[in-house]
C-alpha positions as CSV (number, residue, x, y, z in Angstrom):
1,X,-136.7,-19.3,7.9
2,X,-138.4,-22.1,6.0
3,X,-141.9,-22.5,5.7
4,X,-143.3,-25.7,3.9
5,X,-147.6,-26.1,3.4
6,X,-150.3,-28.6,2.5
7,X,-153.5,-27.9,1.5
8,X,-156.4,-30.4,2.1
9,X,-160.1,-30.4,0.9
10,X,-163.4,-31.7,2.7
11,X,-166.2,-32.9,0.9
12,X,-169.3,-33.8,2.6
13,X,-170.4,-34.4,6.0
14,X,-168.5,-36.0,9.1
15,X,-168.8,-39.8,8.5
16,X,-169.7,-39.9,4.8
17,X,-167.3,-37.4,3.5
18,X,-164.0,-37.9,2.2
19,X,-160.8,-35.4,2.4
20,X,-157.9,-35.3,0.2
21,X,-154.4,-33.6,1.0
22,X,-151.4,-32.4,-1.4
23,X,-148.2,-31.3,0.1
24,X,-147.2,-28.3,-2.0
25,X,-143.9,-30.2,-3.2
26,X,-146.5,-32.8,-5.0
27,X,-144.2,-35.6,-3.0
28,X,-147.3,-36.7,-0.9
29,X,-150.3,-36.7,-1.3
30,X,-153.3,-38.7,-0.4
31,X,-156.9,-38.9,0.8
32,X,-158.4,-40.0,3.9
33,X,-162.0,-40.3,5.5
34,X,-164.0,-40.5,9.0
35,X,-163.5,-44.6,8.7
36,X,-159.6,-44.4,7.7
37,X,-159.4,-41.7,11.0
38,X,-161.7,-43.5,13.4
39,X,-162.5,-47.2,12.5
40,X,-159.0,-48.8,11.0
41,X,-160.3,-48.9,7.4
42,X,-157.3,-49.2,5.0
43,X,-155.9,-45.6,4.2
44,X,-154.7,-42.5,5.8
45,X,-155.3,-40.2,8.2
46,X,-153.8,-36.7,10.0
47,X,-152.3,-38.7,12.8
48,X,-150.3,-41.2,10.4
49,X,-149.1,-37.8,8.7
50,X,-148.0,-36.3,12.6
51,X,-146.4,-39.7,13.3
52,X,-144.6,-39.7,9.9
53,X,-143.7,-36.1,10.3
54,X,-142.0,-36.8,14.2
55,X,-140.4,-40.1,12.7
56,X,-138.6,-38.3,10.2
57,X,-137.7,-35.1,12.1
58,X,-136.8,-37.6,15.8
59,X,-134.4,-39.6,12.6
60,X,-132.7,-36.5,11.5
61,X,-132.4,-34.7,14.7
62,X,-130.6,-38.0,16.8
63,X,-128.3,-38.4,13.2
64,X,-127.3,-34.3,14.1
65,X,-127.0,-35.1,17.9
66,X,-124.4,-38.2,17.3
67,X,-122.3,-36.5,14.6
68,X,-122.0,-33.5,17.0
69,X,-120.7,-36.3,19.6
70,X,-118.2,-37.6,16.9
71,X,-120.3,-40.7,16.4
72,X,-121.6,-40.7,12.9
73,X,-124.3,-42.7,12.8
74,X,-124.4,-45.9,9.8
75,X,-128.3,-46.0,10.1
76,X,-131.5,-44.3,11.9
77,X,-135.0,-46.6,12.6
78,X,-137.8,-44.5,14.2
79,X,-141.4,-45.4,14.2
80,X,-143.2,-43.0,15.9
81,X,-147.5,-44.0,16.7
82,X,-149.9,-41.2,17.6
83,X,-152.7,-42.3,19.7
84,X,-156.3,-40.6,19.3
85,X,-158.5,-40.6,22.2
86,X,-162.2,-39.1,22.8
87,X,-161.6,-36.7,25.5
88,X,-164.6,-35.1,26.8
89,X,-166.7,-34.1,23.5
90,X,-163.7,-34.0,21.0
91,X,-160.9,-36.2,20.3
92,X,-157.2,-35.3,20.6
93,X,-153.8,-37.0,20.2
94,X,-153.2,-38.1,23.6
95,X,-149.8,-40.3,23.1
96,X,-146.7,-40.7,21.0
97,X,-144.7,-43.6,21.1
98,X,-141.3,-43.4,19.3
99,X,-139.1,-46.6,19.0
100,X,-135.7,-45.4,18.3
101,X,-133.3,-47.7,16.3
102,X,-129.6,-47.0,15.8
103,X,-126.6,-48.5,14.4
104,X,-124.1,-46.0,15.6
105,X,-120.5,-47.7,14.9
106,X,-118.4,-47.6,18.6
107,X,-121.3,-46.4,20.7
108,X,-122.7,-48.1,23.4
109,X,-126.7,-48.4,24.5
110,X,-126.4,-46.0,27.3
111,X,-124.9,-43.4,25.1
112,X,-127.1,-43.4,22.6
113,X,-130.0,-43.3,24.9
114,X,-129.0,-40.6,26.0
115,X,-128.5,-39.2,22.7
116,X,-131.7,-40.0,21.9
117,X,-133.5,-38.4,24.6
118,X,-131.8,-35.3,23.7
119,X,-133.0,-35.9,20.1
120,X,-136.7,-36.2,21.4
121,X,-136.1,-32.9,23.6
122,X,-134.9,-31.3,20.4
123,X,-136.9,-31.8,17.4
124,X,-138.9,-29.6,15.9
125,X,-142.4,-31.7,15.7
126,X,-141.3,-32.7,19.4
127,X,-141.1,-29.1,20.3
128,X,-144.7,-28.3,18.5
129,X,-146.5,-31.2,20.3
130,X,-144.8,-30.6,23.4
131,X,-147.4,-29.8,26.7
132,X,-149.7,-31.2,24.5
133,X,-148.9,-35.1,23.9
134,X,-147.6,-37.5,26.0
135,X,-144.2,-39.1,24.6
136,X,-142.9,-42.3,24.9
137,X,-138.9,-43.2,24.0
138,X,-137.4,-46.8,23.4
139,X,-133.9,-45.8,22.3
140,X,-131.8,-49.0,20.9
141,X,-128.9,-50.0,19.5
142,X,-129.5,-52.0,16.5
């Protein structure tokens, strides 16, 4: 079992306050504010840290699904974009789009499409958002 943490602090109220996070490794770190979250001002925010955290896991997952095929992969792409949306009083992820980019040596689109899907299926931040969030998959060879 592996169990990784981040701690983040609030100060203030809702729309003039400001947050900070630290992952405990000390790799990232950053702040982020209600205009950062809500109204596109420059910075970040929890959804870019959800997107970035099903990127990466989507990346290494499809890498594991192609090797166990036999078809190492040369290099993995995924972008992954979390939509908010006000739903009834709150707000909540509604959406996660994940564009899939492969160079897979020997394989063809509809093989790694599929090996994609699976990848989606299998991931652990898929798995957590799952029921939850609506996904989106465009799967390419690049």
């Amino acid at each position: 079992m592996t169990t990784s943490s981040a701690t983040a602090v609030w100060e203030g109220g809702l729309r003039a306050g400001r947050g900070q996070f630290n992952g405990k490794s000390g790799i990232i770190q950053g702040s982020y504010s209600f205009p950062t979250r809500f109204e596109g001002a420059e910075g970040t925010n929890p959804e870019e840290l959800i997107a970035a955290a099903h990127a990466s896991c989507l990346s290494m997952a499809l890498s594991g699904v192609l090797e166990k095929a036999g078809s190492s992969p040369t290099r993995i792409t995924t972008t992954a974009s979390a939509t908010i949306d006000k739903v009834g009083d709150g707000f909540r992820i509604t959406r996660m789009r994940l564009e899939v980019r492969g160079e897979v040596p020997g394989m063809d689109q509809a093989a790694f499409a599929k090996a994609a899907e699976a990848a989606k299926e299998g991931c652990p931040v898929s798995q957590a958002l799952k029921g939850n969030v609506a996904f989106e998959l465009d799967a390419r060879l690049a």
